[in-house]
N, C-alpha and C positions, 0 to 999 in steps of 0.2 A: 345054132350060133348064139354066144350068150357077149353081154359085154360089161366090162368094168365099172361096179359102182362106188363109190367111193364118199361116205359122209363127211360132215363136217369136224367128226372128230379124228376120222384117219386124220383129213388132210393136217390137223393141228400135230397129229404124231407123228408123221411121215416126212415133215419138212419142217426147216427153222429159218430165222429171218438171213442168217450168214450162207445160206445153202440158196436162197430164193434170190439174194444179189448177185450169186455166181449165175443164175439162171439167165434172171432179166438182164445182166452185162452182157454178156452171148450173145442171147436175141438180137438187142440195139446191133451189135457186132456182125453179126449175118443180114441184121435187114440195111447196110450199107454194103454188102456186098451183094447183092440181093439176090439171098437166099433165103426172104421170107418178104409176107408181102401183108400190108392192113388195111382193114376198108372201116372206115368212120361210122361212129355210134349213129341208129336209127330210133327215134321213140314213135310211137303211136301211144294215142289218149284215147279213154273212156270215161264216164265220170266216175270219181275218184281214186282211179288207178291210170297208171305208166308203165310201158312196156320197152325195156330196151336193150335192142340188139346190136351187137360188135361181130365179125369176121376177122379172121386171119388166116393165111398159112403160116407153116414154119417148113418148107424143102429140106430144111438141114435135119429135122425131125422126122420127116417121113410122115407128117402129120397136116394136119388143114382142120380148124374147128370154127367153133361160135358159144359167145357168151353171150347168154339171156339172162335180165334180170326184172321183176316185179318193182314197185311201189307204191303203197298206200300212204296217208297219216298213219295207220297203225304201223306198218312192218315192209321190210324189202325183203327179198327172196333171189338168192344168185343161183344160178348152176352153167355152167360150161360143160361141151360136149367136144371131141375130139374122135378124127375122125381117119383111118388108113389112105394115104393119098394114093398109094399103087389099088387098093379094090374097094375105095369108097367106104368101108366097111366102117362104123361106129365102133373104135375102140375103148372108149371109156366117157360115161358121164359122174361129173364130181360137184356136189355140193359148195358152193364157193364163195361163200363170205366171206370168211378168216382168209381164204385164197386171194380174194382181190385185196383184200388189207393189207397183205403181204407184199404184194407184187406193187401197188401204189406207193407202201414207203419204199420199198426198195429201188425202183427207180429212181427217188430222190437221193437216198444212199448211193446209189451211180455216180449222179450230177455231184455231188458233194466228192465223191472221189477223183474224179475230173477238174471239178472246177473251182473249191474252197481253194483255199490259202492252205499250201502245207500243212502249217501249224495252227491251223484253226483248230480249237479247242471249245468255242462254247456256243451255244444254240439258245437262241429264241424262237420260241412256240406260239402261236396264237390258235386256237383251240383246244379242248380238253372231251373230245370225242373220241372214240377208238380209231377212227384212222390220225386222230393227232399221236395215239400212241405207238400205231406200228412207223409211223415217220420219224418218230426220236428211236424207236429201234433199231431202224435202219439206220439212221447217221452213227451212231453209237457205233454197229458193227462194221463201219465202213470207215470211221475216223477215230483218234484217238481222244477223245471229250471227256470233258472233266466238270463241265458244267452247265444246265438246264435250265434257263426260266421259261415260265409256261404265264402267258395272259388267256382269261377267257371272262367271259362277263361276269361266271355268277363267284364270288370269292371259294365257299366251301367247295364248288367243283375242281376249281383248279388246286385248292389245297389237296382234295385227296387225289387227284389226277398224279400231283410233284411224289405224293409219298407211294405208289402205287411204285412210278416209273423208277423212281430212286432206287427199290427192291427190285424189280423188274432187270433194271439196266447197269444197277451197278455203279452209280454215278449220281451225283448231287445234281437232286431237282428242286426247284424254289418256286414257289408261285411269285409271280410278279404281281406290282399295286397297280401298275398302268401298261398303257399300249409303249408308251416311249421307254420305259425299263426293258422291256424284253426285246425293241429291237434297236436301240443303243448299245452299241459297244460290243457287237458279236460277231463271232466267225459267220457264223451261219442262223437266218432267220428263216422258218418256213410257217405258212398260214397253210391251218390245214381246218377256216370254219366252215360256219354255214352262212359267214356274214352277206350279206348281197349289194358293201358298202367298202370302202377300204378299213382297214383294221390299224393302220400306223400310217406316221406321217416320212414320209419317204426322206424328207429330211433330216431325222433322226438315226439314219443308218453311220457307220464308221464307214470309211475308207476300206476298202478289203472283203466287205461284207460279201457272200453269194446267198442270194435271195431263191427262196425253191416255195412256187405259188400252183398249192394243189390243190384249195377246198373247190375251184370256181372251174364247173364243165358245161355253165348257160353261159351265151353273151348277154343278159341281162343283171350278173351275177360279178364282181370283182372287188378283192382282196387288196388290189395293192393300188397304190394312186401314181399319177402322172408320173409325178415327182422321181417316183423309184422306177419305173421306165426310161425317164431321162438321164436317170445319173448311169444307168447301167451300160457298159463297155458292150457289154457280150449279152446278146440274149439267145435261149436253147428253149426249142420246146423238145417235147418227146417224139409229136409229130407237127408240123406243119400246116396238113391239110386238115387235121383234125384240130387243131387250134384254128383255124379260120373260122370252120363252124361254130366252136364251144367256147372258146378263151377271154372270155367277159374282162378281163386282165387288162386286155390292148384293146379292147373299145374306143375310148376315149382318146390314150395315145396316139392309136394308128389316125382319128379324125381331125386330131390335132395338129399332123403333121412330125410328131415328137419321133417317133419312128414309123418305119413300114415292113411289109413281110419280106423283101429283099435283104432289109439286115439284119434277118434272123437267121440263125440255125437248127442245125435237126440236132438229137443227145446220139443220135447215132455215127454222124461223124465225127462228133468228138469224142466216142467210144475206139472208133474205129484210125483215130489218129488222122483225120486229113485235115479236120482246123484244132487248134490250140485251146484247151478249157478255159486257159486265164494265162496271160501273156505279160502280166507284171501283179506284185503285191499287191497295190494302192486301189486295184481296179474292181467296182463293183461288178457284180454278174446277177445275169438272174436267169432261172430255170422256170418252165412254166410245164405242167401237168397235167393230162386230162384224161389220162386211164387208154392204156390203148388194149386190144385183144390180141394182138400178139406176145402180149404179158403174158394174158390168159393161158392161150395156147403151148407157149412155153413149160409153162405153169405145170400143165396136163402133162405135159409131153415127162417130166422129171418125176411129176407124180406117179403116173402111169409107171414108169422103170422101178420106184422104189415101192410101191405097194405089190406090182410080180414078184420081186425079189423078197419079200416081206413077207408073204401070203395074207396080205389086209387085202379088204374090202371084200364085197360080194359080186355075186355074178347075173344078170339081171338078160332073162331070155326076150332080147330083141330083135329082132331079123333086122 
């Protein structure tokens, strides 16, 4: 018995960010029919390292796996494993860095399909990390965008971060001088840092705005403040039970009284068409993200079909 290996550089050849939002739209789309099913991030500590593990299945896949990942100061380390649901069997383990960059913005590309304004056109960034930039490659492939401003603390990162994404995406990227440039006056803002603080002031959003808040999966950790809690109509997370544990986001909100977990929603049935993304122009939204492992799994599941057909990766004898 041998099973599918697959590095970090298949997965970057084998899949593209327009091919990864058809994946993750799916998913959300079967786990409201429940034909797929997530169980919430686990970490264990040691000193100086964290260890964390995610489950899913995916029934509609024929598949059942787990993403585990590393972290030090120095470096993180991903791989996901997927797994035969008729004979147990390990079908493929895949290297998965660039894999969860993928699947993280694209989920937001989801929400932003759902739930932007039509004719939303322009996006504020706040971050200049690699998952800020597969988040602008997903809205890019998911909306019609014409315009980028990116804030991040240090000036020179965000300048070459804009001139990176600009080649990248095809589409005029700007560094912004402030946190109030970048999320005044836009279709869509998404915070994708490492802040553990809010990043803008919720009152400088427009009317129309949909807000998609992905840097923050501690509850001791949050991007966005009260403010933009309370102005938002519609709020989605990805998952529900997994934002209770992670979603440092609605901390404060939720103790405040500003909302609670009853007037939320899951992205899966607004995928799935049972509540409405956005039910008037004028109305803010906001999306909240905290990485789920039926991304992953998914993930696997699209990889695996095109690396067979492909003849990539290697073969790795494990019983």
């Amino acid at each position: 018995m041998s099973v599918l290996y697959l590095t970090e550089a298949d997965v970057n050849d084998l899949i593209d960010m327009p091919a990864t939002l058809g994946v993750v739209e799916e998913a959300f789309r079967q786990f409201a029919v429940g034909k797929a099913t997530n169980v919430p991030r686990a970490r264990a500590f040691a000193p100086g390292v964290a260890l964390h593990t995610l489950s899913a299945s995916a029934e509609y896949l024929g598949l059942i796996g787990w993403k585990a990942y590393t972290t030090t100061r120095a470096s993180m380390r991903f791989h996901v494993a997927a797994y035969d649901i008729q004979t147990g069997a390990m079908r493929a383990l895949i290297e998965a860095n660039w894999l969860g960059q993928l699947r993280t913005g694209a989920a937001t590309g989801v929400a932003a399909k759902y739930m932007a304004r039509p004719d939303a056109d322009t996006v504020g960034i706040f971050g200049s990390g690699l998952q800020a930039q597969t988040q602008v490659m997903a809205v890019c492939a998911a909306k019609r965008i014409r315009r980028v401003e990116v804030f991040s603390r240090d000036p020179e990162r965000r300048a070459a971060f804009a001139k990176q994404l600009s080649e990248r995406c095809g589409v005029e990227v700007v560094p912004a001088d402030t946190p109030k440039q970048a999320a005044s006056s836009k279709g869509i803002v998404i915070t994708a840092s490492t802040s553990k603080t809010p990043v803008f002031d919720g009152r400088d959003l427009a009317e129309g705005t949909l807000v998609c808040a992905v840097g923050s999966n501690y509850l001791v950790k949050t991007e966005i403040d009260v403010e933009t809690v309370r102005r938002a109509k519609t709020i989605v997370c990805d998952s529900k039970e997994q934002c209770r544990l992670e979603a440092g986001d609605f901390v404060a909100a939720l103790a405040d009284g500003t909302t609670t977990w009853d007037a939320m929603h899951e992205l899966a049935d607004i995928v799935s068409g049972k509540i409405p993304g956005r039910s008037a122009a004028s109305e803010i939204n906001l999306f909240k993200s905290v990485g789920l492992a039926l991304e992953d799994v998914a993930m696997a599941g699209e990889l695996i079909r095109r690396a067979e057909s492909a003849g990539r990766g290697q073969q790795l004898p494990i019983g």
